[in-house]
C-alpha positions in Angstrom: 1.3 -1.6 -14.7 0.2 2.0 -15.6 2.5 4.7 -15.1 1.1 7.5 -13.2 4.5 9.8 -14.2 6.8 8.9 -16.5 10.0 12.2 -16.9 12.9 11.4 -19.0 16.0 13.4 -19.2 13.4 16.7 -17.3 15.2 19.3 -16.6 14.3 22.7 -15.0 16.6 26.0 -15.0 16.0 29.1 -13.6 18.6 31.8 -14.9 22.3 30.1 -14.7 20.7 27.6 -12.0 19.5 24.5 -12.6 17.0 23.3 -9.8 16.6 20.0 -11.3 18.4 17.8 -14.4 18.4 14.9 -16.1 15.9 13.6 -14.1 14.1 9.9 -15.5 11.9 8.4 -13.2 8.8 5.6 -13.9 6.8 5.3 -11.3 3.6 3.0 -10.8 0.3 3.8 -10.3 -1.0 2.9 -7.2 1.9 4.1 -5.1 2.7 6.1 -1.9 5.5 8.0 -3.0 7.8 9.3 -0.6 9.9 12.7 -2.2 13.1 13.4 0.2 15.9 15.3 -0.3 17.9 18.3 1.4 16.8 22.0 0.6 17.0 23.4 -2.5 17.5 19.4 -4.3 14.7 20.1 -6.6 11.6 18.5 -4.7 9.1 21.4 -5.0 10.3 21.7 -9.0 10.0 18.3 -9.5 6.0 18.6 -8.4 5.4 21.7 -10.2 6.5 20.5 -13.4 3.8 17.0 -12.6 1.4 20.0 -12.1 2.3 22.2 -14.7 2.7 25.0 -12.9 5.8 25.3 -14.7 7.1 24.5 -18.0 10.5 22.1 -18.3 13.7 23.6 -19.7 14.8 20.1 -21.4 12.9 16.7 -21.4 9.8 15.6 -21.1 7.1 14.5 -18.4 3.9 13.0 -18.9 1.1 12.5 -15.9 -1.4 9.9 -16.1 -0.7 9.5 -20.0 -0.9 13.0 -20.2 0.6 16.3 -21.0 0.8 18.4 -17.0 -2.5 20.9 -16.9 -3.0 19.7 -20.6 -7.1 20.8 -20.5 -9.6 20.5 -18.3 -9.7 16.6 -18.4 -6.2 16.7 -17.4 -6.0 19.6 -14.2 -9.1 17.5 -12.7 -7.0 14.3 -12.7 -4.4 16.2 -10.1 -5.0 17.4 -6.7 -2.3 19.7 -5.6 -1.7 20.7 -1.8 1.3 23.3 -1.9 3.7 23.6 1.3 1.9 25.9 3.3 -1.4 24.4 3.0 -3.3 27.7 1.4 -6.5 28.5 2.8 -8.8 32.0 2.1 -8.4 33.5 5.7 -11.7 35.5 4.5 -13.8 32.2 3.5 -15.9 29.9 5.9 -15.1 26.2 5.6 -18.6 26.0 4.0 -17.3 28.4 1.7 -14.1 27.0 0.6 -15.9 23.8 -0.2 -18.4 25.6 -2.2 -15.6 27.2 -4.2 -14.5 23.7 -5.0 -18.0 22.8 -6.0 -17.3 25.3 -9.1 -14.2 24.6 -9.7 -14.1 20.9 -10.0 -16.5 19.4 -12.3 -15.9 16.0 -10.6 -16.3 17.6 -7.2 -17.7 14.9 -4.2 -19.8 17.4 -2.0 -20.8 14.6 -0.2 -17.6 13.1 0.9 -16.2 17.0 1.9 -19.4 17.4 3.5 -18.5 14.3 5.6 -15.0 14.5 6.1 -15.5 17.8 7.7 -17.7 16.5 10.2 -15.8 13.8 11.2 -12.6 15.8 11.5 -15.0 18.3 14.0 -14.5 21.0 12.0 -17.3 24.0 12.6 -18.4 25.1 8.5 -18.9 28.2 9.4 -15.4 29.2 10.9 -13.2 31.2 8.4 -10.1 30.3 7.6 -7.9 33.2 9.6 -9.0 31.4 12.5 -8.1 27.9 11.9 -4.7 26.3 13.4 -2.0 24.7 11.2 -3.7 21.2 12.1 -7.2 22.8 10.9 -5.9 24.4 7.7 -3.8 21.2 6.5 -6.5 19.1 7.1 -8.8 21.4 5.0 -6.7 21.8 2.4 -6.3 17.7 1.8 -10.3 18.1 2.1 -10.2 20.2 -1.0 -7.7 17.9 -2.3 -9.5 14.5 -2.1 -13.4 15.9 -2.8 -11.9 16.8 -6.1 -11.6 12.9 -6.9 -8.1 13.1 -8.4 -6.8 10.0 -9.9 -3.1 11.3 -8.4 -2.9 13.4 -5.0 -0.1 15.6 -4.8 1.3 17.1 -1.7 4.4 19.6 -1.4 5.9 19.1 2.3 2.2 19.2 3.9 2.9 18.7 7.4 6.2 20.3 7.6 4.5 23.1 10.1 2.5 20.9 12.2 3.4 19.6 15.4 3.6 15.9 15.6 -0.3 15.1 16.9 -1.5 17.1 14.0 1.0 15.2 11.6 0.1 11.9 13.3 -3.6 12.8 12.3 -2.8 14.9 8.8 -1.1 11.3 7.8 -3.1 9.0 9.2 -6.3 10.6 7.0 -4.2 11.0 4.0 -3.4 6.7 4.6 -7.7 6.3 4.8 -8.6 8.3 1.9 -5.9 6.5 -0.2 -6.9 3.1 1.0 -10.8 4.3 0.3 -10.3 6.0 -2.8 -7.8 4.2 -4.7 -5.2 7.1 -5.0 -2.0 7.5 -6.3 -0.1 10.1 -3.7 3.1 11.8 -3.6 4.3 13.2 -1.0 7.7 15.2 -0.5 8.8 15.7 3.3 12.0 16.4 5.3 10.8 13.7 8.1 12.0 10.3 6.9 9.9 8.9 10.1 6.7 9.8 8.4 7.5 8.7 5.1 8.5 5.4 6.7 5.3 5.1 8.1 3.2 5.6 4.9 5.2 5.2 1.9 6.0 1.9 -0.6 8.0 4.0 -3.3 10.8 6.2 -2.8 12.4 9.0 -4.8 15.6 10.3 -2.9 17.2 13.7 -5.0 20.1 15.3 -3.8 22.5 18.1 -5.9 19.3 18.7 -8.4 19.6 14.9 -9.5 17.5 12.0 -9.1 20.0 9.6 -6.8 17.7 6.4 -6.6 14.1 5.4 -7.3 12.4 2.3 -6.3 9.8 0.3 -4.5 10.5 0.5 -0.7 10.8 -3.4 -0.1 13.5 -3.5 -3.3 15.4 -0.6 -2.4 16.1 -1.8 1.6 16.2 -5.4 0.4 19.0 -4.6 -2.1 21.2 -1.9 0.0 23.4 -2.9 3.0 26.2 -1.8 5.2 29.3 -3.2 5.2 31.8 -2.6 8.3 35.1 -4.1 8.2 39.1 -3.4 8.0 40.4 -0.7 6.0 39.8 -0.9 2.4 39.8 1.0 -1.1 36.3 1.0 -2.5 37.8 0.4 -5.5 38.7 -3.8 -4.2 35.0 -4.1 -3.7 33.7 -6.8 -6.4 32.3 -5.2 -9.6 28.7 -6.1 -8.7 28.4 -4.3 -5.4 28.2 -0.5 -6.2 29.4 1.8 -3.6 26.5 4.2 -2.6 28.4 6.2 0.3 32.2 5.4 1.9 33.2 6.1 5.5 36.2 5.5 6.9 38.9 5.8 10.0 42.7 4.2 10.4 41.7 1.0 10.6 37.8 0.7 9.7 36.0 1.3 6.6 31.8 1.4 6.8 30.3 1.6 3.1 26.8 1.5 2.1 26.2 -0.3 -1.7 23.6 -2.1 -3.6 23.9 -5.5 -4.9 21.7 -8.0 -6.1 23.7 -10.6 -5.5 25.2 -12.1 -1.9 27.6 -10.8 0.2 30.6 -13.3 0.8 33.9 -11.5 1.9 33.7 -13.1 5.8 36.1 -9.6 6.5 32.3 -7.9 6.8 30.2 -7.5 9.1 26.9 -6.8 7.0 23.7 -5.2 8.3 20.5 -3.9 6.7 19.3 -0.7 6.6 16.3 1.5 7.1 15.0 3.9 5.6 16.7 7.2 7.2 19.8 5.2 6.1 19.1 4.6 2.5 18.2 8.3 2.3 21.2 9.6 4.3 23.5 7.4 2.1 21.9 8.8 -0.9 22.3 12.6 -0.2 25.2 12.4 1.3 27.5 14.6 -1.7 31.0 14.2 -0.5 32.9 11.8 -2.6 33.2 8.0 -1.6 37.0 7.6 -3.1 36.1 4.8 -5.5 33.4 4.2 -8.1 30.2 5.0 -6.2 27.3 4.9 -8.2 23.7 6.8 -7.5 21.5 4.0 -9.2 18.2 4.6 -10.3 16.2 1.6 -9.7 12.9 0.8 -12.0 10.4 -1.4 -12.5 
């Protein structure tokens, strides 16, 4: 399958800091992808470099077979929402779409035209008065009526409360369904990623942790509660993602492909919010854990 963005060994420092390294992910077209990860891992880096909004400091990345804001063939490919949903506060709605008009040679007047309607939103109200609901859903407007082959959205509904999330998502879920998109999506709240996504990306410490279809990554992770024991006893094909343990108990979380014998477990499965706390969780697991990246 066509990879809609292929990085290997990308890096991005700023100064003596790096806000993402050696990162090498592969991921799919025709994906949901959920981006998560604690403050400052590297998210928002990671999508300005797919943009090309900045430049890497070592590696490479490629979008859509292509080099990020490489021409004019290549910007209209992307559609970009940054975090705080930016809208003119001086423009009407009718304006902002006419200002995508010019800027997008691709530009779908009709579909704005009609999404705007639908969502009840008055063309000629400016964008100073529009709530956070209102402003995020104009800004995916301008997003989708560009016809981008990948949709791009930096922590979109991370201001909203939960009815305009509920609605922010459930219109971002149509227009990919209707338009064939490739999305990602970064966000703090797990729930809504769970809700839409079928390709995760978990960083944590700057680094790419794990990577993976939804389905293989839950199918392939587990939790393991049972007496006492050194990670390090564990059998060589089930690598320790994150340890926990008290005098008596230990509680890991690995991957394996394989099954799970030892009857001294008890084994469960895990959801999302486990797999991604697991994952960022930075304190050491005593034993050879292992932050896997899975590909296709």
């Amino acid at each position: 399958m066509t990879s809609v963005l292929e990085a290997q060994g990308l890096g991005k420092r700023y100064g003596k800091r790096w806000a993402l390294r050696e990162c090498t992910i592969d991921i799919p077209a025709g994906h949901v992808v959920g981006l998560v990860g604690p403050n400052g891992a590297g998210k928002t880096t990671l999508l300005k470099l797919a943009c090309g909004q900045v430049a890497p400091t070592t590696g490479g990345i490629t979008v859509l077979g292509g080099r990020p804001a490489g021409g004019r063939g290549q910007l209209a490919k992307v559609g970009f929402v940054a975090q705080d949903t930016p809208v003119y506060a001086g423009l009407s709605i009718a304006e902002h779409l006419r200002l995508g008009a010019r800027l997008n040679p691709g530009w779908d007047a009709a579909m704005a035209r009609e999404r705007i309607e639908r969502l009840g939103l008055d063309p000629a109200q400016r964008g100073s008065r529009l709530s956070g609901g209102q402003r995020a859903q104009l800004a995916l407007t301008l997003g989708l009526a560009k016809r981008p082959e990948l949709l791009v959205l930096d922590e979109p509904v991370a201001s909203l409360d939960p009815l305009a999330r509920r609605e922010f998502l459930q219109g971002l879920m149509e227009a990919t369904v209707e338009h064939g998109l490739s999305v990602v999506l970064s966000s703090h709240l797990v729930s809504d990623l769970e809700r839409i996504c079928d390709f995760l990306i978990v960083l944590a410490g700057s680094r790419v942790r794990v990577a993976g279809e939804v389905d293989r990554l839950l199918a392939t992770h587990h939790r393991l509660t049972g007496p006492r024991r050194d990670p390090g006893r564990l059998p060589a094909g089930q690598h320790v993602v994150s340890a926990r343990h008290t005098d008596r108990q230990s509680t890991f979380v690995v991957r394996t492909e394989g099954p799970i014998h030892d009857p001294a477990w008890m084994v469960s499965r895990l959801g999302m919010e486990d797999l991604v706390l697991a994952y960022m969780d930075e304190r050491p697991a005593q034993g050879p854990r292992v932050a896997l990246e899975v590909r296709r």
